[in-house]
N, CA, C, O and CB atoms as a CASP TS submission, in Angstrom:
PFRMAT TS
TARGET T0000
AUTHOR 0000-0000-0000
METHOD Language model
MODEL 1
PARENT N/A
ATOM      1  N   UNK     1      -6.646   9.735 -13.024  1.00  0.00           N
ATOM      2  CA  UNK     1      -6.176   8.524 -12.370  1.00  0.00           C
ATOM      3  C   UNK     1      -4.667   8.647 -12.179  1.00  0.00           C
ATOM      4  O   UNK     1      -4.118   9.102 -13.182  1.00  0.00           O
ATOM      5  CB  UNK     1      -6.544   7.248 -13.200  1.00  0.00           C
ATOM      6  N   UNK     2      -3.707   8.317 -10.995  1.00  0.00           N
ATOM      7  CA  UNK     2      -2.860   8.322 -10.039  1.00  0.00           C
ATOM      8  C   UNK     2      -2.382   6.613 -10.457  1.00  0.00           C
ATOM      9  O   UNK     2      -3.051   5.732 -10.998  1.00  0.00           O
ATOM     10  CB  UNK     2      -3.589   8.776  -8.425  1.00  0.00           C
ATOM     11  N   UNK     3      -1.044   6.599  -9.986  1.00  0.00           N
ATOM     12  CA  UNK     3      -0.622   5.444  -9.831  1.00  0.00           C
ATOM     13  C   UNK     3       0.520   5.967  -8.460  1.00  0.00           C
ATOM     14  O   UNK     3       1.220   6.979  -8.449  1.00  0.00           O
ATOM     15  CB  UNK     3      -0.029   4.740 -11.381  1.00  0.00           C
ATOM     16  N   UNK     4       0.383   4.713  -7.194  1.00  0.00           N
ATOM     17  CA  UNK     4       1.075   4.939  -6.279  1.00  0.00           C
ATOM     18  C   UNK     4       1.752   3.723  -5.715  1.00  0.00           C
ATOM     19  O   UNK     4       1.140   2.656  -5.760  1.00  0.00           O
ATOM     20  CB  UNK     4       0.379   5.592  -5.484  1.00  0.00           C
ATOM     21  N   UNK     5       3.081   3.783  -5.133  1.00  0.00           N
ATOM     22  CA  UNK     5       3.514   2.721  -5.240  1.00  0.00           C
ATOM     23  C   UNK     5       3.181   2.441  -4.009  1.00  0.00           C
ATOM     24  O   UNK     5       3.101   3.418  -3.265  1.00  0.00           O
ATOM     25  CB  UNK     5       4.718   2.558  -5.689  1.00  0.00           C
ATOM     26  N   UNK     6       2.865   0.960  -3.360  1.00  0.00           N
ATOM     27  CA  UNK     6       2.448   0.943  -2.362  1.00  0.00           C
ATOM     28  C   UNK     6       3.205  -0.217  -1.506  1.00  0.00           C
ATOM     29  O   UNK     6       3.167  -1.308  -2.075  1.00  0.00           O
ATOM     30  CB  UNK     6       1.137   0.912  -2.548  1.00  0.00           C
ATOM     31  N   UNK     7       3.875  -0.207  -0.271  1.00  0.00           N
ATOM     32  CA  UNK     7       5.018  -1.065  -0.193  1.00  0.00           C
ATOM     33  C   UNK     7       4.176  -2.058   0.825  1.00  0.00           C
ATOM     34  O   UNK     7       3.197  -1.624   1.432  1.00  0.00           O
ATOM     35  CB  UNK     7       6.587  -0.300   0.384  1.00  0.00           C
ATOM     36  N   UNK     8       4.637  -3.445   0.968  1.00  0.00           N
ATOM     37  CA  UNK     8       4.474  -3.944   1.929  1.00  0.00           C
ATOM     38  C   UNK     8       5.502  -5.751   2.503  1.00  0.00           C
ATOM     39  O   UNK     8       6.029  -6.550   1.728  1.00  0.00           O
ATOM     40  CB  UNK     8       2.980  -3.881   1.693  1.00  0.00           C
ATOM     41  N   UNK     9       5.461  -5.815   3.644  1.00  0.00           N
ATOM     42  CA  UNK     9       6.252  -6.651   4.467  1.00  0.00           C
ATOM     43  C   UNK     9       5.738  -7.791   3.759  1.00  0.00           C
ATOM     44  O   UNK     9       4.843  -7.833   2.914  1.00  0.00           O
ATOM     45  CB  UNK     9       6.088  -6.589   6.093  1.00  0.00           C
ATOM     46  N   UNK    10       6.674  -9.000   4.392  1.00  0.00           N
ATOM     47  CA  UNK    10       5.505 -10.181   4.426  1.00  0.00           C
ATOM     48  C   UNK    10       4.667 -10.284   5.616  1.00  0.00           C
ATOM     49  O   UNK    10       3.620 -10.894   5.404  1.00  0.00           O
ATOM     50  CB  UNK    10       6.111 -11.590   4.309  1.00  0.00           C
ATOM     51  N   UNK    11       4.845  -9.824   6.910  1.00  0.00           N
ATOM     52  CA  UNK    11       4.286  -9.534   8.033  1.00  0.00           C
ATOM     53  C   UNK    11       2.922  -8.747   7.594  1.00  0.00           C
ATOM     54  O   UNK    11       1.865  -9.191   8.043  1.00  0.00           O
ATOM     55  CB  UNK    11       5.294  -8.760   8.935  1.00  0.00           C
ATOM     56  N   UNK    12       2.887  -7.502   6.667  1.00  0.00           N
ATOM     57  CA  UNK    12       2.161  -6.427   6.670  1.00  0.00           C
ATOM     58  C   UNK    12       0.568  -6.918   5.296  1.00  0.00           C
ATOM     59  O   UNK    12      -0.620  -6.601   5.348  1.00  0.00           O
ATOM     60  CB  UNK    12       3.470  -4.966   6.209  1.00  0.00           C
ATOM     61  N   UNK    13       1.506  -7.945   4.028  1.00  0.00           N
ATOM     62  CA  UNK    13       0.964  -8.783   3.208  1.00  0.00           C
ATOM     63  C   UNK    13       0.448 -10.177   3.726  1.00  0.00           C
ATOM     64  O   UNK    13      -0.265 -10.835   2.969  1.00  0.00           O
ATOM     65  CB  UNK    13       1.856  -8.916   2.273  1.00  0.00           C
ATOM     66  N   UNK    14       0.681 -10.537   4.643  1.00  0.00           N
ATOM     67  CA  UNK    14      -0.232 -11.857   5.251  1.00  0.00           C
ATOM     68  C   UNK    14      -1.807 -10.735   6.149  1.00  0.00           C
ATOM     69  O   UNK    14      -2.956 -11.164   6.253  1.00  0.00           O
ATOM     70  CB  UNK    14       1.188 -13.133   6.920  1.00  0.00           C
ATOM     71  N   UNK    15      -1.453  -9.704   6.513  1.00  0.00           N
ATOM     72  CA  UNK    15      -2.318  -8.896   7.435  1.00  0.00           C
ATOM     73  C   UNK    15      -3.702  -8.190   6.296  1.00  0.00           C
ATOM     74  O   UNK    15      -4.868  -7.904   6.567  1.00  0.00           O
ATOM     75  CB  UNK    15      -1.145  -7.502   8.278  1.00  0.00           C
ATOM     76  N   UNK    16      -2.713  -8.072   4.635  1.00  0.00           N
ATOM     77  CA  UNK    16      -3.526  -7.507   3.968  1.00  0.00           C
ATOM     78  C   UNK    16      -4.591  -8.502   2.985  1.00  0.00           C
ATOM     79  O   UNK    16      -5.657  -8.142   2.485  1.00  0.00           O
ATOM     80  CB  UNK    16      -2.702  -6.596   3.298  1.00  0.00           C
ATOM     81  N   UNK    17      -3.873  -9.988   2.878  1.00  0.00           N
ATOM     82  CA  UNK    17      -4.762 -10.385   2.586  1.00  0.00           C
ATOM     83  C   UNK    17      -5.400 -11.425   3.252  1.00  0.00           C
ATOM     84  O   UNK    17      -5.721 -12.473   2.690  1.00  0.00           O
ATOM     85  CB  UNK    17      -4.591 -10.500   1.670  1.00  0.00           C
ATOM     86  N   UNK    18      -5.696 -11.059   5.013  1.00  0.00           N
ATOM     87  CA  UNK    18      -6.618 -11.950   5.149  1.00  0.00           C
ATOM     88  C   UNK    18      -7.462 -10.427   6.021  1.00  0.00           C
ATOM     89  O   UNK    18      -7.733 -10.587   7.211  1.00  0.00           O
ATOM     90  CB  UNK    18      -6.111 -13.682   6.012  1.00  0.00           C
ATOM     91  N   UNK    19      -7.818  -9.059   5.364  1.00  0.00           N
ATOM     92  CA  UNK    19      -8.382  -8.395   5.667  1.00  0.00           C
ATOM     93  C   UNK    19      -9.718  -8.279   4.414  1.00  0.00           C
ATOM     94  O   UNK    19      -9.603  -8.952   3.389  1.00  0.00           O
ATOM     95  CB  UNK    19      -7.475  -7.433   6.037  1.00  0.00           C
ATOM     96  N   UNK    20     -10.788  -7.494   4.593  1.00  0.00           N
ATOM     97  CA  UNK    20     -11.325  -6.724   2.974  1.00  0.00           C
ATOM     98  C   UNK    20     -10.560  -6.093   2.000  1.00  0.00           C
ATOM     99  O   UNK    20     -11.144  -5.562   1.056  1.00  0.00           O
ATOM    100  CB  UNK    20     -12.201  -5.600   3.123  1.00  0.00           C
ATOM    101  N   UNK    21      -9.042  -6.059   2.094  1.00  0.00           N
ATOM    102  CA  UNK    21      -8.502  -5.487   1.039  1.00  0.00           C
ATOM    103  C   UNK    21      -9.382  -3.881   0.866  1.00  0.00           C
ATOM    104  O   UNK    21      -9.617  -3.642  -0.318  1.00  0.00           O
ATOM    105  CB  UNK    21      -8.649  -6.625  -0.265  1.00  0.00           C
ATOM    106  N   UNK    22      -9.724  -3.134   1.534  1.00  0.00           N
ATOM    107  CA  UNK    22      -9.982  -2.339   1.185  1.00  0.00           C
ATOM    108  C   UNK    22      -9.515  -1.009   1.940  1.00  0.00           C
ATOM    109  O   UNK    22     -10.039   0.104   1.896  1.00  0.00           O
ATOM    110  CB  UNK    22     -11.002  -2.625   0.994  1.00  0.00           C
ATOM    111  N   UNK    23      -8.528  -1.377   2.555  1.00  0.00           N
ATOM    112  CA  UNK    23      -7.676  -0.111   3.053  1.00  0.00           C
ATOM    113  C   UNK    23      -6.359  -0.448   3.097  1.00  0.00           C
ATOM    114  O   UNK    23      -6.125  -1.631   2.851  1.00  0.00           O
ATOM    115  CB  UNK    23      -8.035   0.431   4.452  1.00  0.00           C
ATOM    116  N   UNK    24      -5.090   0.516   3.430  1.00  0.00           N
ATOM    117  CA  UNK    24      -3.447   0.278   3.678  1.00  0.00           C
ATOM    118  C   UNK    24      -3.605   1.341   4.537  1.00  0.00           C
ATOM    119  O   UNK    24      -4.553   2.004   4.959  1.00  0.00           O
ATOM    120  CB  UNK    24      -2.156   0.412   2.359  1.00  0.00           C
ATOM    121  N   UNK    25      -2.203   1.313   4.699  1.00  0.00           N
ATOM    122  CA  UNK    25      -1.830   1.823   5.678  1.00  0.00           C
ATOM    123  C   UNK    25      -0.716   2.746   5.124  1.00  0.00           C
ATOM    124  O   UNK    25      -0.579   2.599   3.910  1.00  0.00           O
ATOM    125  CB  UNK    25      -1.529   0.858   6.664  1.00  0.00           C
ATOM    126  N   UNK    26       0.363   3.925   5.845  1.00  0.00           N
ATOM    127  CA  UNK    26       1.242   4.536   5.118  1.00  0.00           C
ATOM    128  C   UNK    26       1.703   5.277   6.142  1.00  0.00           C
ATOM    129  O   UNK    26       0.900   5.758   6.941  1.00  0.00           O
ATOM    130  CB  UNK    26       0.814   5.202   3.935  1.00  0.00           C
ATOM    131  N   UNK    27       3.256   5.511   6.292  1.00  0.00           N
ATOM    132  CA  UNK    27       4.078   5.972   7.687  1.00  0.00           C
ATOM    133  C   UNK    27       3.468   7.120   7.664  1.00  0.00           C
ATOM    134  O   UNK    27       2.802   7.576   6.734  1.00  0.00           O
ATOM    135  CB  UNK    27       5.814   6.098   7.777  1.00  0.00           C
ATOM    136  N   UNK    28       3.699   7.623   8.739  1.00  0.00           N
ATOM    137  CA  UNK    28       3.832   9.093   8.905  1.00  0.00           C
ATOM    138  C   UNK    28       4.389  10.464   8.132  1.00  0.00           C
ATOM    139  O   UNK    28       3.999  11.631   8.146  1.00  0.00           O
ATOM    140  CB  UNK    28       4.401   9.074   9.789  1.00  0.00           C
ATOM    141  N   UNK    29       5.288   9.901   7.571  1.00  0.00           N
ATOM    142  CA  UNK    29       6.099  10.966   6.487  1.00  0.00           C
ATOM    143  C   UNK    29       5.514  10.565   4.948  1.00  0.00           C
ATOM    144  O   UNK    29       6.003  10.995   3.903  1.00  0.00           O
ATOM    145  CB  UNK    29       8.084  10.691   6.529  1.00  0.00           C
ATOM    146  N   UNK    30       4.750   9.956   5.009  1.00  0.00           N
ATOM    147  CA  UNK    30       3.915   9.874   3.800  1.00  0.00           C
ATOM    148  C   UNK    30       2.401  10.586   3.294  1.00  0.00           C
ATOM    149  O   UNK    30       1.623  10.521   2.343  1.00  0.00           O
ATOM    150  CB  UNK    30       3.732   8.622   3.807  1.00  0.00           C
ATOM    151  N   UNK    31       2.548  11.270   4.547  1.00  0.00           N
ATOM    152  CA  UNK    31       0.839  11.784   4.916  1.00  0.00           C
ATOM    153  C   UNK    31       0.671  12.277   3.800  1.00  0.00           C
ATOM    154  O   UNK    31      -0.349  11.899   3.224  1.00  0.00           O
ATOM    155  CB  UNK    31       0.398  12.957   6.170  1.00  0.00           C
ATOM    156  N   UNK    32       1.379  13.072   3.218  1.00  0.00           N
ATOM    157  CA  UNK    32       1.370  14.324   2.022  1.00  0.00           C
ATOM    158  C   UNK    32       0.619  13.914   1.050  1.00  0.00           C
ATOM    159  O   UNK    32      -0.399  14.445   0.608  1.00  0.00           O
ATOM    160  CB  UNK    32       2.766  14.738   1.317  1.00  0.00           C
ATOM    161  N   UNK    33       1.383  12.501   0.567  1.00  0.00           N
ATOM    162  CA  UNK    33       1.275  11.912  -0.982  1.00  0.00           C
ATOM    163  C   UNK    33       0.034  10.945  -0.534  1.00  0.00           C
ATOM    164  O   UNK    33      -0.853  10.750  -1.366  1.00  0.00           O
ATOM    165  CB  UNK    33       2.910  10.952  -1.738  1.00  0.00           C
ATOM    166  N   UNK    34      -0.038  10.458   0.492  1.00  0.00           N
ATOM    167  CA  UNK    34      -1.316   9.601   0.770  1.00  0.00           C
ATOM    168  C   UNK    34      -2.625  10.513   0.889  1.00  0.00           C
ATOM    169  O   UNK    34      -3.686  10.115   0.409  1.00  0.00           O
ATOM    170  CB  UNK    34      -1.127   8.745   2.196  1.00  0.00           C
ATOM    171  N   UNK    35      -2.523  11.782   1.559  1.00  0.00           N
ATOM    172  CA  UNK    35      -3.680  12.731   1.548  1.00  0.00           C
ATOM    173  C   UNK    35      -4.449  12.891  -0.270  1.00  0.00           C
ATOM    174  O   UNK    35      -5.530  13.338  -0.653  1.00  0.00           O
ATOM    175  CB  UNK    35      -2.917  14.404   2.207  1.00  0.00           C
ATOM    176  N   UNK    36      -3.603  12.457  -0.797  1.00  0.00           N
ATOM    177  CA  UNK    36      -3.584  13.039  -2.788  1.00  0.00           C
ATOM    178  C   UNK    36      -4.585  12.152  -3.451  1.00  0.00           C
ATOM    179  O   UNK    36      -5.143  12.316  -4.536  1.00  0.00           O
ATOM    180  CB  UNK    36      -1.778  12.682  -3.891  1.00  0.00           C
ATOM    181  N   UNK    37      -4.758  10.755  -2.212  1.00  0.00           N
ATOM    182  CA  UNK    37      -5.322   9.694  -3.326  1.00  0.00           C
ATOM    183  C   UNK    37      -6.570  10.108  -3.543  1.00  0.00           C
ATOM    184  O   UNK    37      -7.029  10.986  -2.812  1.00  0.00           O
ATOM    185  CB  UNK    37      -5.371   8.129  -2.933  1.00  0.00           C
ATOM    186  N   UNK    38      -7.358   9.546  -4.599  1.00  0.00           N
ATOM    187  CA  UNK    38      -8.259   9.437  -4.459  1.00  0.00           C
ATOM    188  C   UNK    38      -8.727   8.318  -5.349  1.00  0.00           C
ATOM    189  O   UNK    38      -8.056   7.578  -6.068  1.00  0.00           O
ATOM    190  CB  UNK    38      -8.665  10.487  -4.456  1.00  0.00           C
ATOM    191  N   UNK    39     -10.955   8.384  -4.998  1.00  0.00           N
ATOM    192  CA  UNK    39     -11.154   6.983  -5.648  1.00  0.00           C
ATOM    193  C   UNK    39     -10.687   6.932  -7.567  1.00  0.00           C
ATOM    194  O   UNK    39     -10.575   7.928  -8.282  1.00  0.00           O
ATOM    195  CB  UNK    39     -13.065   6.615  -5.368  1.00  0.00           C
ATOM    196  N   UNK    40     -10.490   5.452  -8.008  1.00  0.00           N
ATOM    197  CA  UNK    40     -10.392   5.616  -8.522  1.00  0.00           C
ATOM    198  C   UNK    40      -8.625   5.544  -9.144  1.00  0.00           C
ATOM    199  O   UNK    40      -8.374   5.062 -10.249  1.00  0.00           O
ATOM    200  CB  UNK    40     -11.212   6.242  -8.305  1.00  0.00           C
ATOM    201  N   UNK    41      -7.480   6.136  -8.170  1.00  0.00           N
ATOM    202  CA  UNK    41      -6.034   5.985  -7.821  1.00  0.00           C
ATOM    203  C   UNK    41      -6.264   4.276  -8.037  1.00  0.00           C
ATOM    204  O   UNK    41      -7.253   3.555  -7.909  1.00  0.00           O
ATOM    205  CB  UNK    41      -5.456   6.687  -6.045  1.00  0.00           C
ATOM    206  N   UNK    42      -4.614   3.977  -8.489  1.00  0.00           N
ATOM    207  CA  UNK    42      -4.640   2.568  -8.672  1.00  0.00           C
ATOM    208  C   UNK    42      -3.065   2.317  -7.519  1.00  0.00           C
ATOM    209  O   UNK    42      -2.134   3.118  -7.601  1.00  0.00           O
ATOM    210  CB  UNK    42      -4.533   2.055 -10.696  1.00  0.00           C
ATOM    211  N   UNK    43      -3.027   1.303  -6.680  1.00  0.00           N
ATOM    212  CA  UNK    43      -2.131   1.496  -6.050  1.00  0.00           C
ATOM    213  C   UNK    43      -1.171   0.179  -6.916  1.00  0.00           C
ATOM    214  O   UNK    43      -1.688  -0.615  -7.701  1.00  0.00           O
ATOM    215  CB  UNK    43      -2.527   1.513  -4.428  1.00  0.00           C
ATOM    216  N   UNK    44       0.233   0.199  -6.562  1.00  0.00           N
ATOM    217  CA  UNK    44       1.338  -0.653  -7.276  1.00  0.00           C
ATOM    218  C   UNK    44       1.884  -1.473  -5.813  1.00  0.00           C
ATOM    219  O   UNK    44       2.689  -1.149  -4.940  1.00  0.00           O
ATOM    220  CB  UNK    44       2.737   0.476  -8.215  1.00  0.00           C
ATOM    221  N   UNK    45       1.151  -2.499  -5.994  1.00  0.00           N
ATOM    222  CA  UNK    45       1.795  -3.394  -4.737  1.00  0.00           C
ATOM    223  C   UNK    45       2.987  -4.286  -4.831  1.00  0.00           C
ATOM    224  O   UNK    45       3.090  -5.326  -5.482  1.00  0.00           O
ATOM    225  CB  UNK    45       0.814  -4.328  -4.260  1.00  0.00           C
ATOM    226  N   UNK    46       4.177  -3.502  -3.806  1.00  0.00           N
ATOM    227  CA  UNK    46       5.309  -4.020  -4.160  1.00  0.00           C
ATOM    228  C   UNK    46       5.616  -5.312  -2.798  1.00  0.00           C
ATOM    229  O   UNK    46       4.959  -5.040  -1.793  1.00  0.00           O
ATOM    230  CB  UNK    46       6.464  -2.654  -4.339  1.00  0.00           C
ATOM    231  N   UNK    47       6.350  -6.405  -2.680  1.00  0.00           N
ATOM    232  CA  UNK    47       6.231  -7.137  -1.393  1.00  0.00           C
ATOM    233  C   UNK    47       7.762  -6.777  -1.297  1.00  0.00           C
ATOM    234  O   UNK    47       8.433  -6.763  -2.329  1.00  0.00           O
ATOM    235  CB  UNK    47       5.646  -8.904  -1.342  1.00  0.00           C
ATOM    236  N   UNK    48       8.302  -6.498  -0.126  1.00  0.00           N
ATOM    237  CA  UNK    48      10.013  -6.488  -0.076  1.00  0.00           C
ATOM    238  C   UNK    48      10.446  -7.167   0.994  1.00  0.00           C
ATOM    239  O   UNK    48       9.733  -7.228   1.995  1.00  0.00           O
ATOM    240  CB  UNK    48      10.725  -5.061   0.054  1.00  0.00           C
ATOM    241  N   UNK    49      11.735  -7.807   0.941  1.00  0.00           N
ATOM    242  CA  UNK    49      12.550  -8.712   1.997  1.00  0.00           C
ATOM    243  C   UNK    49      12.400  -9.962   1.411  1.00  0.00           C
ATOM    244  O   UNK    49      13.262 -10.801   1.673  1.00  0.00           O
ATOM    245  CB  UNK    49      12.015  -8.736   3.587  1.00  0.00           C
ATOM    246  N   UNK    50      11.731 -10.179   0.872  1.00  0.00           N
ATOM    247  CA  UNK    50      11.455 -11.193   0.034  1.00  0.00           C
ATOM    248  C   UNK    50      12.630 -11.390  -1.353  1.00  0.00           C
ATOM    249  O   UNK    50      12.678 -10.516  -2.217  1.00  0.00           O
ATOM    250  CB  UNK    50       9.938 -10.866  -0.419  1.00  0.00           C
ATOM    251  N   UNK    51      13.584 -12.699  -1.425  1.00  0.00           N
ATOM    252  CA  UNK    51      14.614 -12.048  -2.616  1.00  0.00           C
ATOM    253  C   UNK    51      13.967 -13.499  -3.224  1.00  0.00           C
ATOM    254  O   UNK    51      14.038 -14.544  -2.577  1.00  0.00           O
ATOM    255  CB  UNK    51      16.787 -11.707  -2.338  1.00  0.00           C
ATOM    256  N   UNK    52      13.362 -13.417  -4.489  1.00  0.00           N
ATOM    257  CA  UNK    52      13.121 -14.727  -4.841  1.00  0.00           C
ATOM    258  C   UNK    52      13.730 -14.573  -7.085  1.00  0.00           C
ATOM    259  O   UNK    52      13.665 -15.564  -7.812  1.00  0.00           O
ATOM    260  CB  UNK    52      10.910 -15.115  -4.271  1.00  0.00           C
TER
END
């Protein structure tokens, strides 16, 4: 088991939770470390722009 940090907007977090929660998304220059997951990986959901 993996731990990955997993970033998201408030734009990108209103999109994720009114989906199944069962996929993300990840730029292009991330392919590498996103190709690695697997089931089972726990992702670390961070929200940013947000200063509270």
């Amino acid at each position: 088991m993996a731990y990955y940090l997993d970033l998201f907007s408030p734009l990108t977090y209103k999109a994720f939770l009114n989906s199944s929660r069962d996929i993300t998304g990840f730029r292009p220059k991330q392919k590498n470390a996103a190709s690695k997951l697997k089931p089972g990986d726990i992702l670390i959901c961070y929200l940013t722009k947000v200063s509270r």
